[in-house]
C-alpha positions in Angstrom: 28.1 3.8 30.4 28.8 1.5 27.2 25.2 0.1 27.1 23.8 3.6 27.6 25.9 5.1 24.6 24.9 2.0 22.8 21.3 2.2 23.5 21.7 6.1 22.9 23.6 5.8 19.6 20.6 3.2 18.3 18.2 5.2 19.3 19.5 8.0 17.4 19.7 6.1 14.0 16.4 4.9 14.2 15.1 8.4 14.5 17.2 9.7 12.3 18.9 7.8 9.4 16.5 4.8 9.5 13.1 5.5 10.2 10.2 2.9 10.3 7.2 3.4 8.7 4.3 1.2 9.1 2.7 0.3 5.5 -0.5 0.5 4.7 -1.3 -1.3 1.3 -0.9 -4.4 -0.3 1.0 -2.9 -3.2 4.0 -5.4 -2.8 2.0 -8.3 -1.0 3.0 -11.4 -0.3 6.4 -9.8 0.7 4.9 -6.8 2.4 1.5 -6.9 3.4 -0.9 -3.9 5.1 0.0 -3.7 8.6 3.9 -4.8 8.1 6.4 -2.2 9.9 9.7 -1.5 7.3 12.8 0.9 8.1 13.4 3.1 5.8 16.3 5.3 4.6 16.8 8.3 2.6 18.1 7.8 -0.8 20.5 10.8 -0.4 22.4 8.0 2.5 22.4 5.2 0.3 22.3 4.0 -3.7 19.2 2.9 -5.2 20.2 -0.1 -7.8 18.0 -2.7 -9.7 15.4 -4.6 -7.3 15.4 -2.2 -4.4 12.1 -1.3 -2.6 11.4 2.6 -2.8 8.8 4.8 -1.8 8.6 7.2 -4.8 6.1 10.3 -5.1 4.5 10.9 -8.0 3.7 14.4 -9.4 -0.1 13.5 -9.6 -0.5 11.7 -6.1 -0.4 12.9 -2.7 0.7 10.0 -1.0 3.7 7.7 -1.4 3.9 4.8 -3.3 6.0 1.6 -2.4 7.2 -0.1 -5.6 10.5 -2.6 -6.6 12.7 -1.0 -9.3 12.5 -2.6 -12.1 14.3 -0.9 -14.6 16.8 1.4 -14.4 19.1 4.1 -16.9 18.9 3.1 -20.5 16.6 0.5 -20.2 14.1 0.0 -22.9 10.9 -2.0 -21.1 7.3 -2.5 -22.4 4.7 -5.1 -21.8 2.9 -7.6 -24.6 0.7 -10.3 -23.9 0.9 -9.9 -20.2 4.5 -10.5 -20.1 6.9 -7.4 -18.7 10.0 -7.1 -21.1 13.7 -5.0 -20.1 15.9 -4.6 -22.9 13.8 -7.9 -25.0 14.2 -10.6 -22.3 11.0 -11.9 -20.1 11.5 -10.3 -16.7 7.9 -11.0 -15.2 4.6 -12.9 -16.5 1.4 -10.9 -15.7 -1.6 -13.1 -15.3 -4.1 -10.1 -16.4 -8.1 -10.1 -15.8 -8.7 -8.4 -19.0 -6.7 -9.0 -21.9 -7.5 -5.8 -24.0 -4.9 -3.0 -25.0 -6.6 -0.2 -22.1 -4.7 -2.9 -19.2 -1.5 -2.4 -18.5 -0.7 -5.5 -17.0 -1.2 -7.0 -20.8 -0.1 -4.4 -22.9 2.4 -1.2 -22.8 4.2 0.0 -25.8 8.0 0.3 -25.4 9.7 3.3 -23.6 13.4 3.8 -22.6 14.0 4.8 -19.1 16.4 8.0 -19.3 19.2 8.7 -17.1 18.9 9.5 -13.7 14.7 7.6 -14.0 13.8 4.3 -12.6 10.6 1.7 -13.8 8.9 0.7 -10.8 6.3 -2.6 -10.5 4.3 -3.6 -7.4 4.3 -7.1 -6.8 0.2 -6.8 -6.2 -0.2 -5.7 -9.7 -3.8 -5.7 -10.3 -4.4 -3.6 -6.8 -2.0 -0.5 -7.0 -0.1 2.1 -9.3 3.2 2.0 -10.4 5.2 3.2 -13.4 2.8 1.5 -16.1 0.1 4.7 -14.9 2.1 6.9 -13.4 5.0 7.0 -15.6 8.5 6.5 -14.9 10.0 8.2 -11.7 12.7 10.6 -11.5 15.3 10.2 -8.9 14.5 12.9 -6.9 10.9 11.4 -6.5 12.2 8.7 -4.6 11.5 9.8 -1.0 13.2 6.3 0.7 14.6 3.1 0.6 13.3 0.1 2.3 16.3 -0.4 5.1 16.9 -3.7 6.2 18.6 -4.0 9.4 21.1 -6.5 10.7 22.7 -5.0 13.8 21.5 -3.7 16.8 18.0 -3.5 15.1 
């Protein structure tokens, strides 16, 4: 009866609270590559913070994006000479193909990221969207959380 309930009990979180979703870009390869499966939760279950992989849903795309927060509430970021700045400190060195103003992997002028917004990069940055076209997210455009699983999982 135990290892029923128990097999019961996981199989209702995994339907329910932590879904898996198999992805299907290289927007944060190496770490996650096409093909890899990820568990994901809703962000109403849990607290996004700093660093966390999210799927966030643009207003002007139909389909989910799976970025790394990189900025968060009262940040000021921007991007000069390839290099990704939060709040004047280095953060991350772009290695861009074109170094002209129209890339946004070597140039974005400063924004602040208002309350209750997030900044979001893709590791793959020359092969997906993120917050340097789409513009910074709202909360409530965050649709998940990657989930990752140390019990029963």
């Amino acid at each position: 009866i135990i290892l029923v309930a128990g097999l019961l009990l996981q199989l209702v979180l995994r339907k329910l609270l932590f879904y898996p979703i198999k992805v299907s870009s290289d927007s944060m390869a190496p770490e996650i590559q096409s093909g890899h499966k990820r568990y994901f939760i809703h962000p109403k279950l849990t607290t996004v913070v700093l660093g966390d992989i999210v799927l966030v849903r643009p207003n002007s795309a139909e389909a989910d994006f799976l970025c790394r927060v990189a900025a968060v509430d009262g940040d000021k970021v921007k991007i000069a000479a390839g290099q990704f700045f939060v709040n004047g400190q280095v953060k991350k060195i772009f290695e861009p193909r074109l170094q002209i103003p129209e890339d946004r992997s070597f140039y974005m002028p400063e924004i602040e990221v208002r309350p209750n917004y997030f900044f979001c990069l893709n590791e793959n940055f020359r092969n997906s969207r993120d917050s340097r076209t789409a513009g910074i997210f709202e909360r409530g455009q965050i649709t998940a959380k990657v989930f990752r699983p140390t019990l029963f999982f």
